[in-house]
C-alpha positions as CSV (number, residue, x, y, z in Angstrom):
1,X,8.5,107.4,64.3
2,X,10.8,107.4,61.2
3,X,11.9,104.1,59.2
4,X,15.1,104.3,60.6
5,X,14.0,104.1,64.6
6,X,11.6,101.1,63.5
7,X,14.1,98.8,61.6
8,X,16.4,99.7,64.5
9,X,14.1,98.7,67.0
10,X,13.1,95.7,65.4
11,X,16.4,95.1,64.7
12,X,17.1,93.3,68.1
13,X,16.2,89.0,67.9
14,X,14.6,89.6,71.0
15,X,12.5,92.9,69.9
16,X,11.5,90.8,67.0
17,X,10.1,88.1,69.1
18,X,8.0,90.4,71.5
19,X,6.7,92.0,68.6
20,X,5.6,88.2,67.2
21,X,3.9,87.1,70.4
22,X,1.8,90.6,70.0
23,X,1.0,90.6,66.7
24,X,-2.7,89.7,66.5
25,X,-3.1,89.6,70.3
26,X,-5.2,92.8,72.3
27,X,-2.8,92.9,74.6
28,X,-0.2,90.6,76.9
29,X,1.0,90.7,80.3
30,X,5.0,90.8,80.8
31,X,4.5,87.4,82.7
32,X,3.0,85.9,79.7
33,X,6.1,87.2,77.6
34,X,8.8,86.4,79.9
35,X,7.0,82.5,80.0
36,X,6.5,82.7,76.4
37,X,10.7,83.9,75.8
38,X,11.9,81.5,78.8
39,X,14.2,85.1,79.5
40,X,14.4,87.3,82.8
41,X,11.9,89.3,83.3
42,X,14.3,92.5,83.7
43,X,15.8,91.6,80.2
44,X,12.2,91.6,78.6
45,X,10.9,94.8,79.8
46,X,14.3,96.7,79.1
47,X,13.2,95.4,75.2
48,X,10.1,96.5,76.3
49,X,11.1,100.1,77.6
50,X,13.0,100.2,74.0
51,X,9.4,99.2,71.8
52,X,7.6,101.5,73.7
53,X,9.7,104.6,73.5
54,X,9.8,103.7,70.1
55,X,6.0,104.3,69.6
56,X,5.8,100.4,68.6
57,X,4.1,99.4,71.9
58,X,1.7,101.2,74.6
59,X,0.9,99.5,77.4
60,X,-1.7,99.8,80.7
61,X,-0.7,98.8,84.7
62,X,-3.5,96.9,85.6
63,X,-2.2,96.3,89.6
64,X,1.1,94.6,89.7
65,X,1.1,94.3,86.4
66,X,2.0,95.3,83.1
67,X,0.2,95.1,79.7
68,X,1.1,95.4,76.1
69,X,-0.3,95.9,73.0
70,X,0.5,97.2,69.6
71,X,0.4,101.2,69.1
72,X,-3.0,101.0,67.7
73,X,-1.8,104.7,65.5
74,X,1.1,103.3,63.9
75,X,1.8,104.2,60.3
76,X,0.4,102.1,58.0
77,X,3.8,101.1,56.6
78,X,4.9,99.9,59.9
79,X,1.9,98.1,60.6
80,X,2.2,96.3,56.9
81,X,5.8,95.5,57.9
82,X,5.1,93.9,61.0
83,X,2.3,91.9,59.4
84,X,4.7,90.7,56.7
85,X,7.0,89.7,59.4
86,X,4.5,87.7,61.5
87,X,3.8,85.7,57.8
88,X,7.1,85.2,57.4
89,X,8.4,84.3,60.9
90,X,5.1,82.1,61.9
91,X,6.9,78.7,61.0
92,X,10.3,79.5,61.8
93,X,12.7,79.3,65.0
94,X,12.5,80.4,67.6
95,X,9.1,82.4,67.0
96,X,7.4,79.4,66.8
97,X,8.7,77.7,69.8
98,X,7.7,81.0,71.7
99,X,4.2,80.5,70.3
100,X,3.7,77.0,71.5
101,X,5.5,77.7,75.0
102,X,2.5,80.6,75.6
103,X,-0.1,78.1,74.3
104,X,1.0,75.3,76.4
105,X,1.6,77.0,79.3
106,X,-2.2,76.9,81.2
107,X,-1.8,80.0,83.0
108,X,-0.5,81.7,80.3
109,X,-3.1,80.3,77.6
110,X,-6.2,81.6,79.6
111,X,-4.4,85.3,80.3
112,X,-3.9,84.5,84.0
113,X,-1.1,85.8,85.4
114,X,0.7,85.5,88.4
């Protein structure tokens, strides 16, 4: 992945937010993230689809659904650049709105989907 496919990628408001909600997590379930964005789910995992063919995101089918996570291998610029950005986006809108709707959402808290 070069610079230029990452900024692009991340780019897009609602890139940006997936990318928030998974920073520091193992993994989440496009259920959770759809919840979490209050967005269609066909809308999140075309962002999704995007972040992953990127090299940003891998994810795992476990049944019906999909999980997420962080390319463990990414380059450590990219991984120092999406740190700086959860610092600086933890406080602001909407990132933490999208935080609080996954935390108060009981279902979505525990990693229960469905």
């Amino acid at each position: 992945m070069s610079p230029d496919q990452f900024t692009r990628a991340l780019a897009e408001p609602t890139r940006l937010r997936i990318l928030m909600l998974l920073h520091d997590q193992p993994e989440r379930c496009v259920c959770e993230l759809t919840q979490a964005l209050a967005m269609a789910q066909p809308k999140i995992s075309r962002h999704l689809a995007v972040l992953r063919e990127t090299g940003i995101l891998v994810d795992r089918r476990q049944g019906l659904w999909i999980h997420y996570r962080i390319h463990s291998q990414l380059p450590l610029w990219a991984a120092r650049a999406l740190d700086a950005l959860a610092d600086g986006c933890a406080c602001q809108s909407p990132y933490a709105e999208d935080a609080r709707r996954l935390r108060d959402t009981p279902s979505l808290a525990t990693g229960t989907c469905g």
